[in-house]
MIKE-184103 format. One record per residue: residue number from 1; x, y, z of N, C-alpha, C in turn. Coordinates in nm, 3 decimals, decimal comma. Example, Ala and Ser with C-alpha at 12.3 -4.5 7.8 and 13.67 -1.06 7.14 Angstrom:
BEGIN
REC   resi       n.X       n.Y       n.Z      ca.X      ca.Y      ca.Z       c.X       c.Y       c.Z
REC      1     1,319    -0,569     0,780     1,230    -0,450     0,780     1,320    -0,330     0,780
REC      2     1,285    -0,225     0,708     1,367    -0,106     0,714     1,290     0,003     0,787
REM end
This chain:
BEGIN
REC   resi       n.X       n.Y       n.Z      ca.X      ca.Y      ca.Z       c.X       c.Y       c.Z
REC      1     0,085    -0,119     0,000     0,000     0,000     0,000     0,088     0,124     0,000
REC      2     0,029     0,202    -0,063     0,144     0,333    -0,099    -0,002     0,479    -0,043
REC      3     0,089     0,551     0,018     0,064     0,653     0,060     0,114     0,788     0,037
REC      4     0,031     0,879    -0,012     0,087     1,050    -0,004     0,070     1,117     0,103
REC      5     0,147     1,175     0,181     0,086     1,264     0,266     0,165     1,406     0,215
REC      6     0,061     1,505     0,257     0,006     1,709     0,173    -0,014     1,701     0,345
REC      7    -0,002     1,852     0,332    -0,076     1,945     0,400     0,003     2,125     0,419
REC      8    -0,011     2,153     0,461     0,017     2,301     0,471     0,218     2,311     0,531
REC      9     0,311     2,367     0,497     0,382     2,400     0,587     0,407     2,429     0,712
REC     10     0,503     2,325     0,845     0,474     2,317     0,945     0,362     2,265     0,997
REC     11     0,279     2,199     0,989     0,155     2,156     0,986     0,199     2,003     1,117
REC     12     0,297     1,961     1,086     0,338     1,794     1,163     0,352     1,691     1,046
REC     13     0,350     1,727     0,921     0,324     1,621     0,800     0,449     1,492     0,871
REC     14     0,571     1,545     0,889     0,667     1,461     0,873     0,674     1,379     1,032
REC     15     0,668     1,517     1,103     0,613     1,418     1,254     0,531     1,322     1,256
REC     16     0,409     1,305     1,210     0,306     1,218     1,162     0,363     1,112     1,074
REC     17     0,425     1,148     0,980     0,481     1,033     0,881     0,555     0,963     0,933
REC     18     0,653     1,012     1,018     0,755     0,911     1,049     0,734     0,865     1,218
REC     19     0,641     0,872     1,285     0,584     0,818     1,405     0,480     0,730     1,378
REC     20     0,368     0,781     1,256     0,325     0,603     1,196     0,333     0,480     1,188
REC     21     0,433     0,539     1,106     0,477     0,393     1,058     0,570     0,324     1,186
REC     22     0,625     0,359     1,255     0,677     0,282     1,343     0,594     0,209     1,439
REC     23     0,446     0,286     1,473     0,372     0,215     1,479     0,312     0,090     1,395
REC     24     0,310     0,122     1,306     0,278     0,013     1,172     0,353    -0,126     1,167
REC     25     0,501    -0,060     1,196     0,630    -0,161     1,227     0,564    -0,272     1,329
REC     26     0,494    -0,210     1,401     0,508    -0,265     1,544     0,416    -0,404     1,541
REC     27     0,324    -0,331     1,417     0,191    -0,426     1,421     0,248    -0,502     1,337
REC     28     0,375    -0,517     1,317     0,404    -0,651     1,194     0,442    -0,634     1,080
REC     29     0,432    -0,496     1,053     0,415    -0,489     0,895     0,593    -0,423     0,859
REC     30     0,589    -0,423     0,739     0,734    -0,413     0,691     0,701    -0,232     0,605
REC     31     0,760    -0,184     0,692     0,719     0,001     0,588     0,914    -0,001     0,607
REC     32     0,865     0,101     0,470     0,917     0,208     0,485     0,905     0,400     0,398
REC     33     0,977     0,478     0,453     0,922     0,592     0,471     0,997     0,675     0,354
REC     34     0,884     0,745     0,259     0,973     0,837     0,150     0,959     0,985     0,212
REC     35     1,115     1,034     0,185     1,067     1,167     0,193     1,090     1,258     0,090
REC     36     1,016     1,339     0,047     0,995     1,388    -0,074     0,980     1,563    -0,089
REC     37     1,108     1,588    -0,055     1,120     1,706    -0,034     1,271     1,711    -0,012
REC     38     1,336     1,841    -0,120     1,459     1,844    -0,095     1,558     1,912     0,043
REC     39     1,510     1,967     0,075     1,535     1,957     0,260     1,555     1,849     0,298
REC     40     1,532     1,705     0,230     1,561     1,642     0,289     1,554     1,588     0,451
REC     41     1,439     1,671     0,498     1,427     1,638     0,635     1,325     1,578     0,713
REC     42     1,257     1,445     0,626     1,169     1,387     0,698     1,145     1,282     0,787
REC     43     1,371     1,207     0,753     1,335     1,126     0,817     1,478     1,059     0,952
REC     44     1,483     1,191     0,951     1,627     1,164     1,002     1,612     1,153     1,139
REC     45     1,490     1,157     1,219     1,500     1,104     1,307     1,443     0,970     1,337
REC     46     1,447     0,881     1,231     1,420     0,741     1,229     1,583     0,672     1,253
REC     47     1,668     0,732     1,222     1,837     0,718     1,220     1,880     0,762     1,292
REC     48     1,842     0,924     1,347     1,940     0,995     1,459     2,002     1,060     1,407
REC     49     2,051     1,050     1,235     2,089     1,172     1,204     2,078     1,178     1,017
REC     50     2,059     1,293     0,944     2,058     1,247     0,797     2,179     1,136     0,730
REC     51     2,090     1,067     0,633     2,161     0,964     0,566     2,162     1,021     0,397
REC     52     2,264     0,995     0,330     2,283     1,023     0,204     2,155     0,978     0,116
REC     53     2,080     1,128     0,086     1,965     1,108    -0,042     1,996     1,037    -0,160
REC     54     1,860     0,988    -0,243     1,889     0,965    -0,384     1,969     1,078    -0,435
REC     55     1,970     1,187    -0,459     2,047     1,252    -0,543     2,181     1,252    -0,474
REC     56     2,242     1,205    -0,358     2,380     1,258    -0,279     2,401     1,117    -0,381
REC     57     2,355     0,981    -0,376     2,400     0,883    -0,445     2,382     0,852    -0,561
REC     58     2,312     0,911    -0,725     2,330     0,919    -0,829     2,454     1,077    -0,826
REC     59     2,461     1,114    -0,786     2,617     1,224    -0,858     2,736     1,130    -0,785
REC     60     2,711     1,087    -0,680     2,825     0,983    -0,660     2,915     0,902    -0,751
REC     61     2,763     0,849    -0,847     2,729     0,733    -0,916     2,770     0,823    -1,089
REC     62     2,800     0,936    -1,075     2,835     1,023    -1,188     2,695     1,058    -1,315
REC     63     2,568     0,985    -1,245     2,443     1,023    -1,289     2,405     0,902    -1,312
REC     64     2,472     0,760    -1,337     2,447     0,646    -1,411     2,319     0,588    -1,294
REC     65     2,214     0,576    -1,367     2,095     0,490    -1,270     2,136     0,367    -1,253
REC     66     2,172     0,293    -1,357     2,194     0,153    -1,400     2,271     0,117    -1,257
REC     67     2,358     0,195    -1,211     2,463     0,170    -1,103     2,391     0,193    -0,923
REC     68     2,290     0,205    -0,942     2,240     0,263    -0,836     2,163     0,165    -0,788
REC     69     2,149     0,096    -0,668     2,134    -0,065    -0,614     1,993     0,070    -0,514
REC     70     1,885    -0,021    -0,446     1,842    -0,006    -0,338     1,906     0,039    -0,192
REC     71     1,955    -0,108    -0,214     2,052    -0,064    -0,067     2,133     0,078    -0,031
REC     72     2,164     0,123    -0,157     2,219     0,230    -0,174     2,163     0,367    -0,102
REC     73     2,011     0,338    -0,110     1,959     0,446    -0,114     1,845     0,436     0,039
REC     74     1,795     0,295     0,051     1,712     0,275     0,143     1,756     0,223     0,283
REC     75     1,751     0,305     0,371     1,828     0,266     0,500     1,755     0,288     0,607
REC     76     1,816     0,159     0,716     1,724     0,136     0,823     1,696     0,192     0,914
REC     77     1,609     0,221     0,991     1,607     0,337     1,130     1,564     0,246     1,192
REC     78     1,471     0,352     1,345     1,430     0,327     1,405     1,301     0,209     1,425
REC     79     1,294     0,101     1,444     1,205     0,002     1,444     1,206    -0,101     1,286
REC     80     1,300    -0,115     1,279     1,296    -0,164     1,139     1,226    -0,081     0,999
REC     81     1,198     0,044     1,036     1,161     0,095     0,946     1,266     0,158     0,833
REC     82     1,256     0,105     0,710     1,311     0,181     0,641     1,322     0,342     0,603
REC     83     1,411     0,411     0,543     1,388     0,550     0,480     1,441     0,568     0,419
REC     84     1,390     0,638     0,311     1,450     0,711     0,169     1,444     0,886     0,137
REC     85     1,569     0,909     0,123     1,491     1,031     0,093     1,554     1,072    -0,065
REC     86     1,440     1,175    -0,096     1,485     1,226    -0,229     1,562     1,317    -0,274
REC     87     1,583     1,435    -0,176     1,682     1,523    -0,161     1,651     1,637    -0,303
REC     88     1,754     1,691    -0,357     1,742     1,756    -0,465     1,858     1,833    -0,471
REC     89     1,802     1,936    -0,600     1,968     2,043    -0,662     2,026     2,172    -0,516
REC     90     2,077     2,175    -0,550     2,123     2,313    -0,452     2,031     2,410    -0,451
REC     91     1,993     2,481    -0,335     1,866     2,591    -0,304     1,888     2,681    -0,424
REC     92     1,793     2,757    -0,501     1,798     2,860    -0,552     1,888     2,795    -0,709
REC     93     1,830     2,665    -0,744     1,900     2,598    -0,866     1,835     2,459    -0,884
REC     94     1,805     2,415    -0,994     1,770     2,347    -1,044     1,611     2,350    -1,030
REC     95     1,581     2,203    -1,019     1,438     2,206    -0,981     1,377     2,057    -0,919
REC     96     1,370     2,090    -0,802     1,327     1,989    -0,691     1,213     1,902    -0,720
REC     97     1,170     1,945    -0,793     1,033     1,891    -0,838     1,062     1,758    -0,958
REC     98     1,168     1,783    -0,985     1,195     1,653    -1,060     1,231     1,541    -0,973
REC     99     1,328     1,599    -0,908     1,373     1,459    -0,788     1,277     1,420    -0,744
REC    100     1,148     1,456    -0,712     1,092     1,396    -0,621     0,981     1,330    -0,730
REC    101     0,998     1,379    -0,870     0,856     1,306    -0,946     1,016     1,145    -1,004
REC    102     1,095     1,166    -1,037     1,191     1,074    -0,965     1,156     0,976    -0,881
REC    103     1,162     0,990    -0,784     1,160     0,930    -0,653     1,094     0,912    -0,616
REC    104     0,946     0,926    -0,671     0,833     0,864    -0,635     0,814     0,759    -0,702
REC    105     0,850     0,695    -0,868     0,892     0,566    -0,933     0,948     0,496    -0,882
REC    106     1,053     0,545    -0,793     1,181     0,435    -0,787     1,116     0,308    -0,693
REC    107     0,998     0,313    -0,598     0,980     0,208    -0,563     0,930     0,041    -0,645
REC    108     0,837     0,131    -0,735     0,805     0,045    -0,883     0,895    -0,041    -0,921
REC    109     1,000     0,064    -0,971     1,161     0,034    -1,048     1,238    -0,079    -0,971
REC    110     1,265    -0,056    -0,836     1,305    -0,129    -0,765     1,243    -0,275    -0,717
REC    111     1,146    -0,292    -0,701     1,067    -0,371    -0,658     1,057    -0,345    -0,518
REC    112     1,052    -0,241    -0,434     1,048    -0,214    -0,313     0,873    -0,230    -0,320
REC    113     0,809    -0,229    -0,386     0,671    -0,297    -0,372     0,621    -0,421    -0,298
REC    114     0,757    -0,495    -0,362     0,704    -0,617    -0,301     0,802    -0,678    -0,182
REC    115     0,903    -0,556    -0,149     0,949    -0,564    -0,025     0,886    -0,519     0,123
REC    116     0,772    -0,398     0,095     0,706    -0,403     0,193     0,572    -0,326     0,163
REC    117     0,512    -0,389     0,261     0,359    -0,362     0,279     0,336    -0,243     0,256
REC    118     0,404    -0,130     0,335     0,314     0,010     0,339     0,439     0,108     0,306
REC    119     0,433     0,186     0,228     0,493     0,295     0,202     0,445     0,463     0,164
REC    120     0,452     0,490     0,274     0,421     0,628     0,291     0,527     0,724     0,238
REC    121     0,491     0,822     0,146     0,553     0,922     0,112     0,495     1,066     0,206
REC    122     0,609     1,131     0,217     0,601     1,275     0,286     0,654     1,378     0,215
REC    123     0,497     1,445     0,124     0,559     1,530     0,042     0,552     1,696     0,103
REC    124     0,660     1,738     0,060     0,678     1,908     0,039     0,509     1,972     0,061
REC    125     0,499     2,033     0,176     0,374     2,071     0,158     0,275     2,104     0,131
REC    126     0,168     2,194     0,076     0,067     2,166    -0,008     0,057     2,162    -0,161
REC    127     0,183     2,132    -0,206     0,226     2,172    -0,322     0,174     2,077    -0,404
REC    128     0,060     2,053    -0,505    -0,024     1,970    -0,528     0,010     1,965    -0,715
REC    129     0,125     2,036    -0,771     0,125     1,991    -0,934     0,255     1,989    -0,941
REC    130     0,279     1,961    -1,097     0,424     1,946    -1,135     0,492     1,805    -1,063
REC    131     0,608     1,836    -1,031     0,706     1,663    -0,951     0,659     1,663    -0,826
REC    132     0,599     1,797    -0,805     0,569     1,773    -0,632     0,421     1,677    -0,604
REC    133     0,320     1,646    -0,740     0,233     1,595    -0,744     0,233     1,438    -0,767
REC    134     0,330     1,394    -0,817     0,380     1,254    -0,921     0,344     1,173    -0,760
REC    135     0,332     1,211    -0,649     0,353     1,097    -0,580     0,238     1,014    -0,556
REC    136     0,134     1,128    -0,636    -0,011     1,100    -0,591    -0,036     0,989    -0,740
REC    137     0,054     1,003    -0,868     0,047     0,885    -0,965     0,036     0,771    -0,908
REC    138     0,153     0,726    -0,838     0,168     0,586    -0,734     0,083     0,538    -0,623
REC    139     0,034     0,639    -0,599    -0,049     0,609    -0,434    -0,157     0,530    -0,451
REC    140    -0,205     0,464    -0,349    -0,337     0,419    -0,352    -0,416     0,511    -0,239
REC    141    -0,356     0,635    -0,149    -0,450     0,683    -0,059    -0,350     0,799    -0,086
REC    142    -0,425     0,942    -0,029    -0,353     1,074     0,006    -0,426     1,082     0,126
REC    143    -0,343     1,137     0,229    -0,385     1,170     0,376    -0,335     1,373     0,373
REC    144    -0,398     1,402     0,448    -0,391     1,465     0,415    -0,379     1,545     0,624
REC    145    -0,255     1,641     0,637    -0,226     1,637     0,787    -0,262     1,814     0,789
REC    146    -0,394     1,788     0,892    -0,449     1,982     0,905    -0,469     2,026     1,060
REC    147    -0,512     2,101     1,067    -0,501     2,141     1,237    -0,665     2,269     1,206
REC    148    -0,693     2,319     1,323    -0,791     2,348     1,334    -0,760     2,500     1,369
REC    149    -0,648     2,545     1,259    -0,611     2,712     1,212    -0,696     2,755     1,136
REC    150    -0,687     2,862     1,107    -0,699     2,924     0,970    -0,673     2,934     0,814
REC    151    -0,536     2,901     0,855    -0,444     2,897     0,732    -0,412     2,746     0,644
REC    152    -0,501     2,608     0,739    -0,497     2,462     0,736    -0,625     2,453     0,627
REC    153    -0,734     2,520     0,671    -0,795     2,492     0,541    -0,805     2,516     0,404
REC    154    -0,762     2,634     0,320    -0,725     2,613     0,193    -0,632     2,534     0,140
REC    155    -0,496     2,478     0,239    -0,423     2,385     0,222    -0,501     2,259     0,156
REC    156    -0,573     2,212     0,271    -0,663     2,136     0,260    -0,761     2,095     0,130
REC    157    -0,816     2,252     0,135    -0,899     2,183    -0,011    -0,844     2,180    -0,123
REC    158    -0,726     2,268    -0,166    -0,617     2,258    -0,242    -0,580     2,093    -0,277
REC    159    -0,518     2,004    -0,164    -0,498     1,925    -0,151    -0,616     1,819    -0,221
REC    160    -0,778     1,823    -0,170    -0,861     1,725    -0,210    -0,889     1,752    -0,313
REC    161    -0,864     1,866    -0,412    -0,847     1,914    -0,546    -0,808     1,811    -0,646
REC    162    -0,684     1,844    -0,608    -0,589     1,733    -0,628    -0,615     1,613    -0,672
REC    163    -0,644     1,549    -0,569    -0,683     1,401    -0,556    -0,825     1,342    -0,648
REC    164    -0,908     1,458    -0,655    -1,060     1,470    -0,766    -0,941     1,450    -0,879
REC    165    -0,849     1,522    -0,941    -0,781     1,541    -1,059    -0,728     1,406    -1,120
REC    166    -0,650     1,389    -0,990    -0,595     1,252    -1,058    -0,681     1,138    -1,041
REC    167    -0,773     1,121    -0,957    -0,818     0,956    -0,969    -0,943     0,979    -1,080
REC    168    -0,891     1,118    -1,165    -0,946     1,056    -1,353    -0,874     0,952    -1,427
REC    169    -0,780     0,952    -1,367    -0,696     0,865    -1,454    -0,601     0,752    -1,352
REC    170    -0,603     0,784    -1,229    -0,517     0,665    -1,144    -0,638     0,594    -1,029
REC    171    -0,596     0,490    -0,995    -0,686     0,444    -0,896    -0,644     0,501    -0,706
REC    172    -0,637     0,620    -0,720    -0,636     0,732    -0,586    -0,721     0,768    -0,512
REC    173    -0,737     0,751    -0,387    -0,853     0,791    -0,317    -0,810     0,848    -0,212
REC    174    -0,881     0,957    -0,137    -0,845     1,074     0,013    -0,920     0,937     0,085
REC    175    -0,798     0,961     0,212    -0,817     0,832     0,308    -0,833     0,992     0,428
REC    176    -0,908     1,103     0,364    -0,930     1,235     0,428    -0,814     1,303     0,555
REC    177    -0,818     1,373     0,618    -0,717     1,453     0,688    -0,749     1,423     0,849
REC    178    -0,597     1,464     0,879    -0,591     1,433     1,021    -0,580     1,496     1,078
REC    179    -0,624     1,556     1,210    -0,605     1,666     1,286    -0,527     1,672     1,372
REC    180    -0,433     1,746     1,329    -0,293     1,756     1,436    -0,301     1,873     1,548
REC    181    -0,199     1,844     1,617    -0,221     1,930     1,688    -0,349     2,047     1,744
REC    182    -0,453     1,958     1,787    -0,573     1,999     1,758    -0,662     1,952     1,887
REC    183    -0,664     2,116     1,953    -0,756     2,039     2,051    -0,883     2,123     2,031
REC    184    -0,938     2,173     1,973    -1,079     2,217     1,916    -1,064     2,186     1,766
REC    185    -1,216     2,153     1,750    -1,181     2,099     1,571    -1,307     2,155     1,513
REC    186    -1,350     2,265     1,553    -1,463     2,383     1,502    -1,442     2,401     1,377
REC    187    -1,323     2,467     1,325    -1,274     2,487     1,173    -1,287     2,360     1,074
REC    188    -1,239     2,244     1,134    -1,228     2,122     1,080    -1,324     2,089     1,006
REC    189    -1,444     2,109     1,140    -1,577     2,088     1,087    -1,677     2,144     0,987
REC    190    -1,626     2,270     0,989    -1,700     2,358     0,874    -1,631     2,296     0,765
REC    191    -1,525     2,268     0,786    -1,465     2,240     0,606    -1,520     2,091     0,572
REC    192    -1,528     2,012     0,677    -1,556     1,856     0,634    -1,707     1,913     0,582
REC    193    -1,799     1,937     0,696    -1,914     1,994     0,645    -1,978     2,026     0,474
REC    194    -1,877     2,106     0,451    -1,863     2,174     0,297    -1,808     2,093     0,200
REC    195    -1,691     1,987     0,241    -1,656     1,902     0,158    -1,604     1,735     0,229
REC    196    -1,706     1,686     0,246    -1,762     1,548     0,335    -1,617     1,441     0,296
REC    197    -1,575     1,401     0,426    -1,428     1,340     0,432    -1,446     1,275     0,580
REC    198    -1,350     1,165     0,574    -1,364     1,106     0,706    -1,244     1,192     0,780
REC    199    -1,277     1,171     0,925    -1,130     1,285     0,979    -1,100     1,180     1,085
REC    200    -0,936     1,228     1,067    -0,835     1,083     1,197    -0,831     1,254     1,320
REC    201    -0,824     1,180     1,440    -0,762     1,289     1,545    -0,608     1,256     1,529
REC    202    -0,501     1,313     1,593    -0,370     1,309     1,679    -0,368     1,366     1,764
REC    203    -0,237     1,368     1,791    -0,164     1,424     1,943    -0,255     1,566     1,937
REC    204    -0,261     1,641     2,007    -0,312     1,749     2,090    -0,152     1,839     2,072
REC    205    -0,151     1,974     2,078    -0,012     2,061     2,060     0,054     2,025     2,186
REC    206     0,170     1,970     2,205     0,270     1,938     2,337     0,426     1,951     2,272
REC    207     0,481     1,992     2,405     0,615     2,031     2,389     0,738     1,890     2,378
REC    208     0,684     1,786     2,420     0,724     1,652     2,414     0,757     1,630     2,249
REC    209     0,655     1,634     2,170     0,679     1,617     1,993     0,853     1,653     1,954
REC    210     0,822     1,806     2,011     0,882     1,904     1,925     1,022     1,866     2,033
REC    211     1,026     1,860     2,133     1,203     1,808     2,191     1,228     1,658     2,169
REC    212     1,102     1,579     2,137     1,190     1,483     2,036     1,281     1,482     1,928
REC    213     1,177     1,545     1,844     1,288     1,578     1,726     1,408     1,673     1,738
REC    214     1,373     1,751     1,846     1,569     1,833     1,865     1,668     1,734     1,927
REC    215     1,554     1,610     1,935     1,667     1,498     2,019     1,746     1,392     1,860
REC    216     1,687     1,410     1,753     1,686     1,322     1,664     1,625     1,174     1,690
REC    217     1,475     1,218     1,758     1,429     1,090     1,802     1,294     1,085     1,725
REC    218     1,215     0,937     1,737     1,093     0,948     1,762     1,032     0,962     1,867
REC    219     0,914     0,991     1,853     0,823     0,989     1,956     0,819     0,815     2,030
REC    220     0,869     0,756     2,007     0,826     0,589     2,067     0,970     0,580     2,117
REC    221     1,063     0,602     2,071     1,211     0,596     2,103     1,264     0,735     2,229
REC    222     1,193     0,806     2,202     1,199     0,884     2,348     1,145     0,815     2,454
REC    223     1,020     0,792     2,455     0,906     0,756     2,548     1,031     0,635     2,637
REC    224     1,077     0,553     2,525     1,188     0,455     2,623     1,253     0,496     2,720
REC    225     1,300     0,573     2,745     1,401     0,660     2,795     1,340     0,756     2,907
REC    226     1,238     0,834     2,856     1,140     0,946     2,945     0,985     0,849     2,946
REC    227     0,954     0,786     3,028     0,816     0,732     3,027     0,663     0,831     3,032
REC    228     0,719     0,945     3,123     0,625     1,037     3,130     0,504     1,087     3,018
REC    229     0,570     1,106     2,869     0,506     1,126     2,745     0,450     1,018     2,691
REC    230     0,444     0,941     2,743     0,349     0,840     2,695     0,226     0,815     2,608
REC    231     0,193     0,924     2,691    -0,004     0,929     2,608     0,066     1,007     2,463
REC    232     0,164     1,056     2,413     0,222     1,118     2,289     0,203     1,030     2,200
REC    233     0,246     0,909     2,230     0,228     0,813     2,115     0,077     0,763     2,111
REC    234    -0,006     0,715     2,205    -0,135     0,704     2,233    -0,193     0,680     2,063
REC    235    -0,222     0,790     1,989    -0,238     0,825     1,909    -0,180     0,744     1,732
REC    236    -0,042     0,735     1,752    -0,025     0,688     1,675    -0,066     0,565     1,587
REC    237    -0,059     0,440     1,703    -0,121     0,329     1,683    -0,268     0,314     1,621
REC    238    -0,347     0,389     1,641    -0,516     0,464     1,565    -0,474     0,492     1,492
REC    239    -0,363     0,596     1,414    -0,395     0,631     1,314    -0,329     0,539     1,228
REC    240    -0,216     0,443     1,228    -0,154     0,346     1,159    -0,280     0,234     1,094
REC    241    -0,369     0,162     1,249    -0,484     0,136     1,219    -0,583     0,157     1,128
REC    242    -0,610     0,270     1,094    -0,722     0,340     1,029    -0,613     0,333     0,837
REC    243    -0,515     0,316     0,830    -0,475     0,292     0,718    -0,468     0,169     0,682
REC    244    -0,422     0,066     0,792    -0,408    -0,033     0,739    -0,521    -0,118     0,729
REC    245    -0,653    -0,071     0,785    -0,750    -0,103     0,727    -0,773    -0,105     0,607
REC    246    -0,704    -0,051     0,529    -0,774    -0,016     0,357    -0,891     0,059     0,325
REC    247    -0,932     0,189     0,374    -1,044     0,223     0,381    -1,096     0,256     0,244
REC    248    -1,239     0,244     0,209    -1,275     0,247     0,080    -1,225     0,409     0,021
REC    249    -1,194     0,527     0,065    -1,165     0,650     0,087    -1,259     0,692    -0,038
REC    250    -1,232     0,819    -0,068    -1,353     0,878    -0,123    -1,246     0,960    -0,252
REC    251    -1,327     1,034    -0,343    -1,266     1,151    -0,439    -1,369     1,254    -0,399
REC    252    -1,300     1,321    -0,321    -1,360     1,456    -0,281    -1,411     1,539    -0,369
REC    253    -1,505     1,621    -0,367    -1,534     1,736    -0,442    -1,502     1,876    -0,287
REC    254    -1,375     1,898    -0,422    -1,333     2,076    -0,295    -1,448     2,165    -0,306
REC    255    -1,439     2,281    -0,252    -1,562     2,395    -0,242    -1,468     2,470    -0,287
REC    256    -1,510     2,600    -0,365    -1,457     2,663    -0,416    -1,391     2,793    -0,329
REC    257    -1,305     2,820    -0,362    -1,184     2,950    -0,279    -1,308     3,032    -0,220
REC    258    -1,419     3,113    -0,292    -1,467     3,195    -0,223    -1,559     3,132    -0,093
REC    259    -1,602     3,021    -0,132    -1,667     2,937     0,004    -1,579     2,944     0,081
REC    260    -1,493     2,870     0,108    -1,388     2,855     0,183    -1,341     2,954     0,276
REC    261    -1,324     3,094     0,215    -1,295     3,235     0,229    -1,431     3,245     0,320
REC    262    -1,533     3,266     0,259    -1,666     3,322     0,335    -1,662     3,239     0,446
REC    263    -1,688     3,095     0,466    -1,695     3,016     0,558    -1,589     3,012     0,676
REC    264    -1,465     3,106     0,661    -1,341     3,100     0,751    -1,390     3,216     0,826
REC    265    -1,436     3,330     0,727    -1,452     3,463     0,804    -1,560     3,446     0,892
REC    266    -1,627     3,378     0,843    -1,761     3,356     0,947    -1,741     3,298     1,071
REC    267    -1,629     3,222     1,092    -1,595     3,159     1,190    -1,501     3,237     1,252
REC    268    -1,439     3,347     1,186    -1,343     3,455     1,283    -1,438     3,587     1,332
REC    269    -1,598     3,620     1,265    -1,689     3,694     1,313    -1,772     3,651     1,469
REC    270    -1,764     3,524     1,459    -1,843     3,478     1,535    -1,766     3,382     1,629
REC    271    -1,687     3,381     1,687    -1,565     3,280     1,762    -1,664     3,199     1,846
REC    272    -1,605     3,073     1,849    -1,666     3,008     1,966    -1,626     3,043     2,132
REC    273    -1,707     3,018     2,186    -1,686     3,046     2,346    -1,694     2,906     2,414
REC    274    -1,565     2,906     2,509    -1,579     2,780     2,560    -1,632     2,765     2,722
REC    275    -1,643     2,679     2,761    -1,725     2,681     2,874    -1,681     2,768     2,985
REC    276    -1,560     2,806     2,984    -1,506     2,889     3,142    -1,560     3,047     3,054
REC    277    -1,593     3,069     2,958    -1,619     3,179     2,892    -1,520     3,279     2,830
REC    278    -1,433     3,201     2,801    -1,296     3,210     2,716    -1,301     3,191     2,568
REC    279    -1,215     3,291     2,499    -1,225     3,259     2,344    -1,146     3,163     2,329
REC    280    -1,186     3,036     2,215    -1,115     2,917     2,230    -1,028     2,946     2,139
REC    281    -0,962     3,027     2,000    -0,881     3,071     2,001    -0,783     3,121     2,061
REC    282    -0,786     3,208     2,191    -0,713     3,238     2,291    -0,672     3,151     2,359
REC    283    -0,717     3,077     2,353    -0,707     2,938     2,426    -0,593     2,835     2,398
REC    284    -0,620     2,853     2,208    -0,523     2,749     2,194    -0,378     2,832     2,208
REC    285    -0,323     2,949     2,232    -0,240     3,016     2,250    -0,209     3,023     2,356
REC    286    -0,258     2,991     2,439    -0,213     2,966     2,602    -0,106     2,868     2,636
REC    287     0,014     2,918     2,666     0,110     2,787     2,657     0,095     2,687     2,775
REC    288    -0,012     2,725     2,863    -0,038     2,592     2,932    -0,138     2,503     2,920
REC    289    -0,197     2,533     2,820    -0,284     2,435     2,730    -0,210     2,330     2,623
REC    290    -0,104     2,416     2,588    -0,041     2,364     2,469     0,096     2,224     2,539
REC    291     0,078     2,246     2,708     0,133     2,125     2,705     0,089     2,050     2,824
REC    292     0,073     1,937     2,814    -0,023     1,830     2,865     0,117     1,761     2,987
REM end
């Protein structure tokens, strides 16, 4: 099973991607993790620290594919999970968007298909055409990782755009969006509302996530060590679940920019009030909400 994951910049796409599947690992299954973005930084804390991209190992290789083995490129982390990443040209040169419409084949090419069950790609954020789109050719699901901002839902429908586009011609379906960092899901709801999708929860905003990864860890590989964060992973295992179900997923129909627009403002005219009689916006800005 092959997976895209979109969503907005900073959003958790890669936190999510690569705490998955190690759940996934856990349940038996053999993943591993693309990352698809030349930053190169989705998966280096499955290792502890970056490992040489496809592109660090074709210029190695003096460009020759023919010379370029798997092993080369796919390496093991944390929980037996594999990772790949796609990397790309130097900032401000070339064009990244090829490596990664690249590197979204190479599992095909390789037969890494029939090396493991689930392969999740983690693409460059909502960037939905050109090489940054190719990953959604391969997929059998796009997930799609949003939070219950402002700025998460045009990502969003951008994203289920997308996915209407191509499963004219590929067999692609929205296995719909997950709510990260999200402890009110008011916004969420107006948009599912407007454009009907199943929705996964996650973690809630905590400071535990985010000093994992300054640790070069996962979230399950900390928890060893610090037991306290525990309920952090909680989460993961559900949402690994809910994929490896195979869900029938859907081809969305998006709402159009000005809906979207009208329907956001309406929700910044009219804020919700939460029970202590607090704006729940204000709320989620409270840094002692934000850690559990």
């Amino acid at each position: 099973m092959k997976t895209a994951v979109h969503g907005k910049g900073g959003i958790g796409k890669s936190t999510t991607s690569r705490n998955t599947p190690v759940a996934s690992a856990r349940r038996g299954k053999r993943v591993s993790q693309t990352g698809c973005d030349p930053k190169h930084d989705s998966t280096p804390t499955l290792t502890g620290s970056p490992t040489p991209t496809i592109t660090d190992t074709l210029q190695s290789k003096d460009y020759h594919y023919e010379d370029a083995r798997p092993e080369d490129v796919t390496h093991e982390g944390y929980g037996g999970v594999g990772r790949v990443e796609a990397g790309g040209p130097p900032a401000g040169a070339g064009c990244g968007g090829y490596a990664v419409g690249e590197t979204a084949k190479s599992p095909k090419e390789s037969n890494a298909l029939h090396e493991y069950d689930i392969i999740p790609s983690d693409v460059l954020g909502d960037v939905a055409c050109g090489g940054f789109a190719s990953p959604l050719n391969h997929a059998d699901y796009r997930t799609t990782i949003t939070d219950n901002g402002f700025d998460a839902s045009p990502a969003t429908n951008r994203t289920a755009a997308s996915v209407r586009e191509k499963a004219r011609m590929h067999p692609l379906r929205s296995a719909g969006p997950i709510g990260n960092r999200t402890l009110k899901r008011d916004l969420i709801d107006k948009f599912v509302e407007a454009c009907p999708t199943p929705v996964s929860e996650a973690p809630p905003p905590t400071e535990h996530i985010r000093v994992s990864r300054v640790k070069g860890k996962t979230s399950s590989e900390m928890v060893e060590s610090q037991p306290h964060p525990n309920y952090v992973c909680d989460s993961h295992p559900d949402t690994a679940d809910q994929a490896l179900s195979q869900p029938e997923g859907i081809a969305p129909k998006e709402v159009s920019d000005r809906e979207s627009s009208s329907s956001l403002s309406d929700s910044h005219s009219n804020p919700i009030r939460s029970e202590g009689g607090g704006n729940d916006q204000e709320n989620l800005l409270d840094p002692a909400k934000m850690i559990r």
